[in-house]
PyMOL Python script that loads the backbone (N, CA, C, O; Angstrom):
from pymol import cmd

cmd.read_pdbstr("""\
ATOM      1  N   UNK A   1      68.890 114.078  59.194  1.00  0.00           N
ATOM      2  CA  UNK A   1      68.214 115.131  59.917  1.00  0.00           C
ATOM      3  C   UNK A   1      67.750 114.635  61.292  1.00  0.00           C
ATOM      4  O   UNK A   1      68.258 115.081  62.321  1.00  0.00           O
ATOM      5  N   UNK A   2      66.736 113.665  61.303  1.00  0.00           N
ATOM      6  CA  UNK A   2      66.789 113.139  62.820  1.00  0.00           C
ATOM      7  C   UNK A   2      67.491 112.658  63.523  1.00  0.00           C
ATOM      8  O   UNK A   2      67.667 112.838  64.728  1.00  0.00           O
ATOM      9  N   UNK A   3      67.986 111.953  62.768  1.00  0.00           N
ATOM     10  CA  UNK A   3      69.496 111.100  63.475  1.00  0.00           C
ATOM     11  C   UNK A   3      70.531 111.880  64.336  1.00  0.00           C
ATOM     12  O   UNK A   3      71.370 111.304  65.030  1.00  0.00           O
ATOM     13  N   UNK A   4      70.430 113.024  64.257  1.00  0.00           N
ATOM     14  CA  UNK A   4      70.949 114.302  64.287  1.00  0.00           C
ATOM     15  C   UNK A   4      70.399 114.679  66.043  1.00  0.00           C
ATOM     16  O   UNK A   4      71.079 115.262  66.887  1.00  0.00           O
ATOM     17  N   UNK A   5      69.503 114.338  66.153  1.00  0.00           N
ATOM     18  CA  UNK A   5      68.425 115.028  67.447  1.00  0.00           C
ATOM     19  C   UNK A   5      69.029 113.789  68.497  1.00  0.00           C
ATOM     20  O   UNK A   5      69.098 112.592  68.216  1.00  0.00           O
ATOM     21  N   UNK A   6      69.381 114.345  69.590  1.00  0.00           N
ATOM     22  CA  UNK A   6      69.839 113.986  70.693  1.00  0.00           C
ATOM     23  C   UNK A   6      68.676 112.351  71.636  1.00  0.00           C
ATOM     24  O   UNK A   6      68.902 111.274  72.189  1.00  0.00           O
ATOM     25  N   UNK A   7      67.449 113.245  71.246  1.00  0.00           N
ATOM     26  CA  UNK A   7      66.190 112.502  71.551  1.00  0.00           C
ATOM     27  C   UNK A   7      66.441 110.856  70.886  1.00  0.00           C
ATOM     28  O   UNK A   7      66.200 109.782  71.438  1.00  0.00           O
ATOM     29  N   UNK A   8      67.098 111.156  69.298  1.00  0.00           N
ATOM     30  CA  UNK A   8      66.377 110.026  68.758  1.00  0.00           C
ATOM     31  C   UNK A   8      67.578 108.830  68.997  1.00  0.00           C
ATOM     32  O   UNK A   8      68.769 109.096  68.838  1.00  0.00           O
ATOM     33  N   UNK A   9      67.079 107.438  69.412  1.00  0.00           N
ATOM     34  CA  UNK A   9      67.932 106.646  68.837  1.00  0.00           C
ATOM     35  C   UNK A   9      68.240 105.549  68.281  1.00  0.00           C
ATOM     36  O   UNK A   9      69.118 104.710  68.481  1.00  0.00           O
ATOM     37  N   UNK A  10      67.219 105.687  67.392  1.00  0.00           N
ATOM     38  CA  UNK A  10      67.064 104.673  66.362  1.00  0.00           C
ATOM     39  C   UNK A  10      65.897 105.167  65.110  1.00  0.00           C
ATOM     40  O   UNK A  10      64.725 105.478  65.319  1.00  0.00           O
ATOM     41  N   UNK A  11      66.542 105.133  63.894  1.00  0.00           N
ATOM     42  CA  UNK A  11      65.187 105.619  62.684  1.00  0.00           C
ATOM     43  C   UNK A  11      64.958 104.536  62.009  1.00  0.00           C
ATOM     44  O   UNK A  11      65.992 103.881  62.137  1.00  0.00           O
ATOM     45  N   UNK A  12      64.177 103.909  61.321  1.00  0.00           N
ATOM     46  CA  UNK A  12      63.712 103.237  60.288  1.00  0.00           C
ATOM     47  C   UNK A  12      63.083 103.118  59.683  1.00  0.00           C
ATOM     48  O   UNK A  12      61.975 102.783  60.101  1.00  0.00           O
ATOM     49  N   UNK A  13      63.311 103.318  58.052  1.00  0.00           N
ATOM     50  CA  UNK A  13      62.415 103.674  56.757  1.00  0.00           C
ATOM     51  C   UNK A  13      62.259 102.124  56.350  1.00  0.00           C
ATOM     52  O   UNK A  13      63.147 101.274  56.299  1.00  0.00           O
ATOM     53  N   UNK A  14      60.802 101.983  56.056  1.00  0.00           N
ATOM     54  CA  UNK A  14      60.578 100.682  55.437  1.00  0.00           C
ATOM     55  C   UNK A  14      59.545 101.394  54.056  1.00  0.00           C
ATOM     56  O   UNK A  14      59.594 102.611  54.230  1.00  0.00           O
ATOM     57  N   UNK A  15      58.941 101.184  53.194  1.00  0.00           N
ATOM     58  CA  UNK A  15      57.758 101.270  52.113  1.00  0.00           C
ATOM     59  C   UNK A  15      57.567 102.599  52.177  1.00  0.00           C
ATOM     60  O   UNK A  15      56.466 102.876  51.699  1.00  0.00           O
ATOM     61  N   UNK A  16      58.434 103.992  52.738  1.00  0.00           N
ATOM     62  CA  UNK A  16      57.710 105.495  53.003  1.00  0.00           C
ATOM     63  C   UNK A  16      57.459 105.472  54.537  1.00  0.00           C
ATOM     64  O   UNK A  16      57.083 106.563  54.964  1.00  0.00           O
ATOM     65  N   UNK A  17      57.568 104.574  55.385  1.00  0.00           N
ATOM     66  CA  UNK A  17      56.876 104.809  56.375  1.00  0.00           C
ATOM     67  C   UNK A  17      58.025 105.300  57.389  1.00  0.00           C
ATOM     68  O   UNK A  17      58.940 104.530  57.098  1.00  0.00           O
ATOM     69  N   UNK A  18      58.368 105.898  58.120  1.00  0.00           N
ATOM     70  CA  UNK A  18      59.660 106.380  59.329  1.00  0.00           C
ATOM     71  C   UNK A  18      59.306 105.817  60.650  1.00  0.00           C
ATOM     72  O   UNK A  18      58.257 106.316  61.058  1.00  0.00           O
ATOM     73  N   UNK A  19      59.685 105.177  61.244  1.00  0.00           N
ATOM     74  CA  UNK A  19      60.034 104.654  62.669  1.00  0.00           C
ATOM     75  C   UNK A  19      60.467 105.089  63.421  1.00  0.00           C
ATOM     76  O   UNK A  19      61.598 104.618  63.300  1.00  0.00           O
ATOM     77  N   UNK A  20      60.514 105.818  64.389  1.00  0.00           N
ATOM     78  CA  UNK A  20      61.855 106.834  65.112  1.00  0.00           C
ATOM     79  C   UNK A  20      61.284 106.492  66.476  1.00  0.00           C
ATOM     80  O   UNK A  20      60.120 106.701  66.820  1.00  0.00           O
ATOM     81  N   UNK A  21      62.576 105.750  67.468  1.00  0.00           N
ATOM     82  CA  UNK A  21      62.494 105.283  68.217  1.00  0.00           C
ATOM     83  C   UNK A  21      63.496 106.533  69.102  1.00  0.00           C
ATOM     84  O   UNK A  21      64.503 107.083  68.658  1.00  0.00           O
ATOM     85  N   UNK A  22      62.753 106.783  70.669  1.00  0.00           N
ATOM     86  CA  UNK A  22      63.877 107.720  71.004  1.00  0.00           C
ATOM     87  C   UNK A  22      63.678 107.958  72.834  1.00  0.00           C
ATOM     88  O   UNK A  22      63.051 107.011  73.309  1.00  0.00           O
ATOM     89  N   UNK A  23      63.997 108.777  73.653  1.00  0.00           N
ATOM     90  CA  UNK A  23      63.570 108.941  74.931  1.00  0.00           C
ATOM     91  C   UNK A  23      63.686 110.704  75.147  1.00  0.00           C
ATOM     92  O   UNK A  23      64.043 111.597  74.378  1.00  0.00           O
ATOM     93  N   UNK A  24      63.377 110.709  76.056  1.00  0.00           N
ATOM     94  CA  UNK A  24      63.043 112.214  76.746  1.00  0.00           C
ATOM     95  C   UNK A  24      62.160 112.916  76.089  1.00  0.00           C
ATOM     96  O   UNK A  24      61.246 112.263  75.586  1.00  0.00           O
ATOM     97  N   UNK A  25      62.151 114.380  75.896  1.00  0.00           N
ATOM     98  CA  UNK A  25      61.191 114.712  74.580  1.00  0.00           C
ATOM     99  C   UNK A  25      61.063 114.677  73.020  1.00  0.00           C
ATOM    100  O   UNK A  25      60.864 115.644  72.284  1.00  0.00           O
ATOM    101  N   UNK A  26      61.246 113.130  72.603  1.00  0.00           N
ATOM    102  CA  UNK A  26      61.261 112.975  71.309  1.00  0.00           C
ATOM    103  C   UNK A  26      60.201 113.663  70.630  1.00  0.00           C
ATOM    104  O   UNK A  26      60.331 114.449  69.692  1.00  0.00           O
ATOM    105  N   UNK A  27      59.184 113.311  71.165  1.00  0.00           N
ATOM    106  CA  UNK A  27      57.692 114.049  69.956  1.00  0.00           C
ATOM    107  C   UNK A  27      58.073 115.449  69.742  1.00  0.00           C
ATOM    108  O   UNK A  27      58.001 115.924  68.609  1.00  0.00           O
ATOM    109  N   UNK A  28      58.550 116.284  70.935  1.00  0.00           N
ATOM    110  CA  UNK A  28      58.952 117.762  70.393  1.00  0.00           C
ATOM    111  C   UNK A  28      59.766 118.400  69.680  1.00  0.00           C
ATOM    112  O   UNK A  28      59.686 119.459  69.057  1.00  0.00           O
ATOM    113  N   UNK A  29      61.139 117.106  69.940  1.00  0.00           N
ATOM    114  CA  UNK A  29      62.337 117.353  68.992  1.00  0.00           C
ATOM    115  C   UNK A  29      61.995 116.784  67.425  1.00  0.00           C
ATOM    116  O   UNK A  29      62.333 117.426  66.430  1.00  0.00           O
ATOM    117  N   UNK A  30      61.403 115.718  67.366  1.00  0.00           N
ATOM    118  CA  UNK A  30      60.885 115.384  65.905  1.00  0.00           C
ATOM    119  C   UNK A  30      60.273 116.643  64.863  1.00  0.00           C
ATOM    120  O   UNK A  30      60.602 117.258  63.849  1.00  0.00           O
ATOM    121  N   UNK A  31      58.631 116.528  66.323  1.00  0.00           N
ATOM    122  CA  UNK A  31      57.905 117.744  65.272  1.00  0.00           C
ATOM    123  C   UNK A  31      58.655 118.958  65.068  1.00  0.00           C
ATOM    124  O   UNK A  31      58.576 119.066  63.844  1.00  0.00           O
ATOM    125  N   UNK A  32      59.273 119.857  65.435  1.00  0.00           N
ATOM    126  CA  UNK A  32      60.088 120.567  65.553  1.00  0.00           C
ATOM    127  C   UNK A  32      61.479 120.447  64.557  1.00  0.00           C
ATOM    128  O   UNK A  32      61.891 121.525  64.128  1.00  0.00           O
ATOM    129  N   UNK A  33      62.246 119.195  64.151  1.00  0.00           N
ATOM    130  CA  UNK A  33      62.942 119.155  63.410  1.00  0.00           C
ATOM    131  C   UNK A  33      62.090 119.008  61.930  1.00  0.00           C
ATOM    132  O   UNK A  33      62.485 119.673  60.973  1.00  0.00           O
ATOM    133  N   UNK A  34      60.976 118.162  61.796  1.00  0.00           N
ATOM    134  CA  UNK A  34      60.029 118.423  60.630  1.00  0.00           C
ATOM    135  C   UNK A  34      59.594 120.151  60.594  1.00  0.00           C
ATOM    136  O   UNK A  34      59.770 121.040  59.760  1.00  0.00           O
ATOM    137  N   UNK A  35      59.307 120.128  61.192  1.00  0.00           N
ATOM    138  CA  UNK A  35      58.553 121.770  60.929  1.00  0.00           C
ATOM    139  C   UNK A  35      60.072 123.013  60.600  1.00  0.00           C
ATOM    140  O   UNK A  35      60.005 124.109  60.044  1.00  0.00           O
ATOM    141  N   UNK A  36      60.814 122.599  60.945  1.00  0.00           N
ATOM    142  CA  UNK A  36      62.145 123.372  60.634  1.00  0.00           C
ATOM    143  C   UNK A  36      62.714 123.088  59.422  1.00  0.00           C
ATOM    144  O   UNK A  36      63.461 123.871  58.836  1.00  0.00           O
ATOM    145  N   UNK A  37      62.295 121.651  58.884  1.00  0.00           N
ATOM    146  CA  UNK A  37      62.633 121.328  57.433  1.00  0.00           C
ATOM    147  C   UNK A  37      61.704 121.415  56.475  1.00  0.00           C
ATOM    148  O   UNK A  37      61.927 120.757  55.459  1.00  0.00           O
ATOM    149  N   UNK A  38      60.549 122.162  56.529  1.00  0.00           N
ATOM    150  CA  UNK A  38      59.049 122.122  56.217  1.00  0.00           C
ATOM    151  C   UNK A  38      58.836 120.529  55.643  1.00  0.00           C
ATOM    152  O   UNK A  38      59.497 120.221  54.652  1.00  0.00           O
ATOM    153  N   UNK A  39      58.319 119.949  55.985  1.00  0.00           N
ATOM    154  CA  UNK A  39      58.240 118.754  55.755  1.00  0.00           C
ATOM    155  C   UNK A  39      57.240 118.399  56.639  1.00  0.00           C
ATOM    156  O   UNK A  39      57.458 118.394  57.851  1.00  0.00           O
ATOM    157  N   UNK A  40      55.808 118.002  56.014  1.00  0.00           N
ATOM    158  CA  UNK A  40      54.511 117.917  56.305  1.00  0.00           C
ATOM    159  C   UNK A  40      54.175 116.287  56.717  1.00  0.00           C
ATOM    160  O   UNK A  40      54.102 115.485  55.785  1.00  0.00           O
ATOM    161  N   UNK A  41      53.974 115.813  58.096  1.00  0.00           N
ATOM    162  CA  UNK A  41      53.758 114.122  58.396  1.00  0.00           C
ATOM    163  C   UNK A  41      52.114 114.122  57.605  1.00  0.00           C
ATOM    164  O   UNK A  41      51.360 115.086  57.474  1.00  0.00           O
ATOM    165  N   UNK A  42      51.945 112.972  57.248  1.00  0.00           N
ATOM    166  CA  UNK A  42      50.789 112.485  56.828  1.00  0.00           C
ATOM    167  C   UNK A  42      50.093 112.226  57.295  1.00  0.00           C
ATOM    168  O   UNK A  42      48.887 112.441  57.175  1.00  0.00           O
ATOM    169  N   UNK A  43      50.946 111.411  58.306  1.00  0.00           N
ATOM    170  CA  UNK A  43      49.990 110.489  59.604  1.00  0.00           C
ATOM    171  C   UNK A  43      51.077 110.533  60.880  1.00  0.00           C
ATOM    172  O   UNK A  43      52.210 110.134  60.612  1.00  0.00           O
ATOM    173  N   UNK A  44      50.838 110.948  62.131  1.00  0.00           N
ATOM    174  CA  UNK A  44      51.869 110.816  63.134  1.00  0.00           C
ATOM    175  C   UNK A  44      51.380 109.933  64.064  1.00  0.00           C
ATOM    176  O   UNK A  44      50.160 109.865  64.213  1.00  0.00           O
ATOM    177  N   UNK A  45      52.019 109.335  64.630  1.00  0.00           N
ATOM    178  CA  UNK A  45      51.033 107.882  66.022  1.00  0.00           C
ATOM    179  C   UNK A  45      52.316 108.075  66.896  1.00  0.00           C
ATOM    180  O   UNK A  45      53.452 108.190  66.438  1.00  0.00           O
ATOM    181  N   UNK A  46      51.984 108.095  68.184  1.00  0.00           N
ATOM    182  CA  UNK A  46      52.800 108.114  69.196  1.00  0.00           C
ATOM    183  C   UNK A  46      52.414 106.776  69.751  1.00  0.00           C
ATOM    184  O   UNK A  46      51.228 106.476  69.609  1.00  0.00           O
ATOM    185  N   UNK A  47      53.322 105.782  70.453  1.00  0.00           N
ATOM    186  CA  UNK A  47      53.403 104.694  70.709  1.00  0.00           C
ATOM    187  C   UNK A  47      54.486 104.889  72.080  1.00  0.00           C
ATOM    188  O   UNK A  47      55.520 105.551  71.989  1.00  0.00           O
ATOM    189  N   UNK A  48      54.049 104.196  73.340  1.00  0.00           N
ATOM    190  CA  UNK A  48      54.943 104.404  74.302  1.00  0.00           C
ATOM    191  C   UNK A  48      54.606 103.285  74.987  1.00  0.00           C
ATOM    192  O   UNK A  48      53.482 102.919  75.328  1.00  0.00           O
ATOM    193  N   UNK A  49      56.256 102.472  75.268  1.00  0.00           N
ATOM    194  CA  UNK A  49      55.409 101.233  76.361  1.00  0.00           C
ATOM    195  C   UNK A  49      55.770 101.229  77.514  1.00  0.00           C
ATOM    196  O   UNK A  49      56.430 102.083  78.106  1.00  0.00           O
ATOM    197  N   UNK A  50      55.307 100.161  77.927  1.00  0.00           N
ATOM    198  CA  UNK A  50      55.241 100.389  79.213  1.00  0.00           C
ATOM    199  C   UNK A  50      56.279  99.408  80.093  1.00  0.00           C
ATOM    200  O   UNK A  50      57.290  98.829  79.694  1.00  0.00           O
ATOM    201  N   UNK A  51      55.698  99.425  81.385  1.00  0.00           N
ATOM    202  CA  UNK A  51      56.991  98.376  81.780  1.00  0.00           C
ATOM    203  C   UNK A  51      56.993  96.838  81.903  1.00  0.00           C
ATOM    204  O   UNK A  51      57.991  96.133  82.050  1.00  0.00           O
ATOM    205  N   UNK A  52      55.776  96.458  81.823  1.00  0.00           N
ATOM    206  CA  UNK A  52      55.837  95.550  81.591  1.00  0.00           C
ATOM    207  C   UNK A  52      56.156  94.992  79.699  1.00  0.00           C
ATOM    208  O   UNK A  52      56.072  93.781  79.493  1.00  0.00           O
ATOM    209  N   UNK A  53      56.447  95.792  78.652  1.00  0.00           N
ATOM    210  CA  UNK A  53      57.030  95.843  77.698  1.00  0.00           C
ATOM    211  C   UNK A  53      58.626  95.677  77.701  1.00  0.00           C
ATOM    212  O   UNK A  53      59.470  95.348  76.867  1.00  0.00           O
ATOM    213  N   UNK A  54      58.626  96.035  78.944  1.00  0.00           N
ATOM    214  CA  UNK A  54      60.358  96.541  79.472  1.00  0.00           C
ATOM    215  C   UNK A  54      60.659  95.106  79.961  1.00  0.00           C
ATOM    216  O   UNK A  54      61.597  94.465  79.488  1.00  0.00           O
ATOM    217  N   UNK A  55      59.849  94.621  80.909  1.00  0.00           N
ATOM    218  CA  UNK A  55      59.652  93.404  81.078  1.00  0.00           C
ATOM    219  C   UNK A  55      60.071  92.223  80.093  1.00  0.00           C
ATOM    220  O   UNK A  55      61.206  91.846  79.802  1.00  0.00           O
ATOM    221  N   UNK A  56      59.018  91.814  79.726  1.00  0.00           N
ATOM    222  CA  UNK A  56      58.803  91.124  78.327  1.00  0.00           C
ATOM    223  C   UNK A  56      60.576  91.387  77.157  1.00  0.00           C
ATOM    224  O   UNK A  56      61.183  90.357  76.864  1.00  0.00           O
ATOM    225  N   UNK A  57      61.007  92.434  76.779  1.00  0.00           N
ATOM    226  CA  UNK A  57      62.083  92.835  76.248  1.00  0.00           C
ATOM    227  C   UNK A  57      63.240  91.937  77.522  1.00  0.00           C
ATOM    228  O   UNK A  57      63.642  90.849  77.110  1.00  0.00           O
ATOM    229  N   UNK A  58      63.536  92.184  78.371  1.00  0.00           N
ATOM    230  CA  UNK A  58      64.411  92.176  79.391  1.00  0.00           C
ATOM    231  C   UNK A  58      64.714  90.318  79.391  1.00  0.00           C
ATOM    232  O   UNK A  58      65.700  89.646  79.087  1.00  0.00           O
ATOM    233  N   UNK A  59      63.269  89.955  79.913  1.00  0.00           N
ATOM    234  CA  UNK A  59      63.235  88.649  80.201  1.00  0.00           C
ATOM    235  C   UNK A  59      62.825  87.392  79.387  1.00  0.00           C
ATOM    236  O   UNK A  59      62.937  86.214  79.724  1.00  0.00           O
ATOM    237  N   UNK A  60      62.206  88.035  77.963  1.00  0.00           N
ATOM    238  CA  UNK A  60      61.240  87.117  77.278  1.00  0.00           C
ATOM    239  C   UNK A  60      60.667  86.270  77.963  1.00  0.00           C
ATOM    240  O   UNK A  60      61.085  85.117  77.855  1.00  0.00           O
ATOM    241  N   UNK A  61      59.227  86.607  79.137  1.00  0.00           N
ATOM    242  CA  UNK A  61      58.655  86.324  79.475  1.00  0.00           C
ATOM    243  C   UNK A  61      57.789  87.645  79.983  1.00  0.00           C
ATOM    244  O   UNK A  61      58.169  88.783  80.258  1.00  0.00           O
ATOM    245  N   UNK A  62      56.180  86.905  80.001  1.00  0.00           N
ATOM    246  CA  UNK A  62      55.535  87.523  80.325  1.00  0.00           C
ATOM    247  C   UNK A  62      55.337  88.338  82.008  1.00  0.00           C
ATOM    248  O   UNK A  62      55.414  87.457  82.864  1.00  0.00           O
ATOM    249  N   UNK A  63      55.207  89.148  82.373  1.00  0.00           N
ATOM    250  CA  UNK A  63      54.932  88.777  83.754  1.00  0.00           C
ATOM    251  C   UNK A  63      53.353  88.711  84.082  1.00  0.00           C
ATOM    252  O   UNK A  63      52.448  89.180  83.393  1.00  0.00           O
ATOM    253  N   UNK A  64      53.221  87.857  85.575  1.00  0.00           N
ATOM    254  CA  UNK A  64      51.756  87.597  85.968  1.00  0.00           C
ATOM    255  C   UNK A  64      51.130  88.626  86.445  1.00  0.00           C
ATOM    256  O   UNK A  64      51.853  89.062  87.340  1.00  0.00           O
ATOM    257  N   UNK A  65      50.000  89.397  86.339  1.00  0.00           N
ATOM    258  CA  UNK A  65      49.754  89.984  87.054  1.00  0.00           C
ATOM    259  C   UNK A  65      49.246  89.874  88.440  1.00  0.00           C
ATOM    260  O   UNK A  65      49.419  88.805  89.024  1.00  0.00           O
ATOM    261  N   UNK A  66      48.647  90.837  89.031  1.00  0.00           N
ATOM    262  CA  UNK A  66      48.634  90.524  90.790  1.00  0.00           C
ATOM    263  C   UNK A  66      46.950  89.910  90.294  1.00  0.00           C
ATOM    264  O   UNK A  66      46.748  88.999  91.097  1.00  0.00           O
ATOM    265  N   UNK A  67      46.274  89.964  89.786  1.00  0.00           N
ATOM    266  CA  UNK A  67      45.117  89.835  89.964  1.00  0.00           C
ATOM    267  C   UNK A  67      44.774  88.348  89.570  1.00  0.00           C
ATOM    268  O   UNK A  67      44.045  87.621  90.245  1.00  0.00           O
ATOM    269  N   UNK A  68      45.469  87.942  88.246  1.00  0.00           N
ATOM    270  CA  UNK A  68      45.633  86.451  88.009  1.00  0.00           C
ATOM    271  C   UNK A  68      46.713  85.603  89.310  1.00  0.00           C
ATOM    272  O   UNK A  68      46.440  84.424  89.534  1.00  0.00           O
ATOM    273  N   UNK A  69      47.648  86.117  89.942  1.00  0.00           N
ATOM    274  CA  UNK A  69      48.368  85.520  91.495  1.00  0.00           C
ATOM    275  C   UNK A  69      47.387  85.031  92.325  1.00  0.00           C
ATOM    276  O   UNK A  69      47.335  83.889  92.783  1.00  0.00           O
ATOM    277  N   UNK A  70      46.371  86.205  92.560  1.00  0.00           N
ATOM    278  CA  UNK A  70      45.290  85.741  93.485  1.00  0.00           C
ATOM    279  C   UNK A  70      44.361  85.069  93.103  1.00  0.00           C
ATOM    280  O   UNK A  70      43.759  84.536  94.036  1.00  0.00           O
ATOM    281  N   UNK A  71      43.969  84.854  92.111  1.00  0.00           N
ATOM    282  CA  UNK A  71      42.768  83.639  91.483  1.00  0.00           C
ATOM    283  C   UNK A  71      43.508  82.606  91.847  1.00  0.00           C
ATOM    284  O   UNK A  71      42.822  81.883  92.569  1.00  0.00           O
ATOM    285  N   UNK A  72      44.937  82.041  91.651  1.00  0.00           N
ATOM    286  CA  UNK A  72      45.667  81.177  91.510  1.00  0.00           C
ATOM    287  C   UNK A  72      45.608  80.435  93.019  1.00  0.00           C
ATOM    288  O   UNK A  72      45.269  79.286  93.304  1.00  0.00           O
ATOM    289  N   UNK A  73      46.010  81.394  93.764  1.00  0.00           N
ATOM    290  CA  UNK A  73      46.598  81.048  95.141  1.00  0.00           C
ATOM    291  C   UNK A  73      44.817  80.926  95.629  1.00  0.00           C
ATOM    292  O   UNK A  73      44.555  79.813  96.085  1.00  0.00           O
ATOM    293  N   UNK A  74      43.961  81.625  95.597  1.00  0.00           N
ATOM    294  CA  UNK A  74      42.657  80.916  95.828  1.00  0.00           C
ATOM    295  C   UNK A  74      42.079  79.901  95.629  1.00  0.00           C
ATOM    296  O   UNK A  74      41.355  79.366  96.469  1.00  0.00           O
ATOM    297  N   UNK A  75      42.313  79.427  94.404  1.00  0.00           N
ATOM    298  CA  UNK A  75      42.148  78.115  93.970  1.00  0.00           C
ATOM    299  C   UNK A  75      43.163  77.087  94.624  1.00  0.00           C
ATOM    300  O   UNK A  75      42.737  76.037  95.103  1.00  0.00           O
ATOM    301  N   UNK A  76      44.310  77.357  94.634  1.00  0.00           N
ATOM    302  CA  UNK A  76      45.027  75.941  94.905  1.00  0.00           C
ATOM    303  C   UNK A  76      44.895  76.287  96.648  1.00  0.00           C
ATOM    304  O   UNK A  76      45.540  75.430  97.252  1.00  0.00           O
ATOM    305  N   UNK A  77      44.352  77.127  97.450  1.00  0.00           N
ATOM    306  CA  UNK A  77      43.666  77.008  98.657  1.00  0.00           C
ATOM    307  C   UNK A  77      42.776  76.547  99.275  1.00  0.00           C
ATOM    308  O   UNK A  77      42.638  76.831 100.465  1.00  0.00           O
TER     309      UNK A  77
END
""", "prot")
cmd.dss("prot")
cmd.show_as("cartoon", "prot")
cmd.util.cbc("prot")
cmd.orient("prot")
């Protein structure tokens, strides 16, 4: 059924719990494919990251922020 939705692209059932990883308007196409299958969430959590997540994924590394740069470069000044 989700797998199905354009939004999603990636599901994963572990212990009952669903994972659904997706882009554009996933939360609407989800709730919307639940509510079309009557099928009641228990618990829903929206989770969205960010870019420095995108980051981190990309490079396996953290990046610095600007605010720790400038402590840095103050100090070794």
């Amino acid at each position: 059924m989700l797998t199905a939705l354009p939004e999603v692209t990636e599901v994963e059932v572990s212990e009952g719990r669903w994972v659904v990883t997706g882009r554009g308007q996933l939360l609407s196409g989800v709730a919307g494919a639940l509510a079309r299958a009557e099928v009641v969430a228990e618990d829903l959590r929206v989770d969205q990251r960010t870019l420095d997540d995108a980051f981190v994924a990309f490079t396996g590394h953290v990046s610095e922020s600007p605010e720790s740069s400038a402590r840095s470069e103050r100090r070794a000044g």
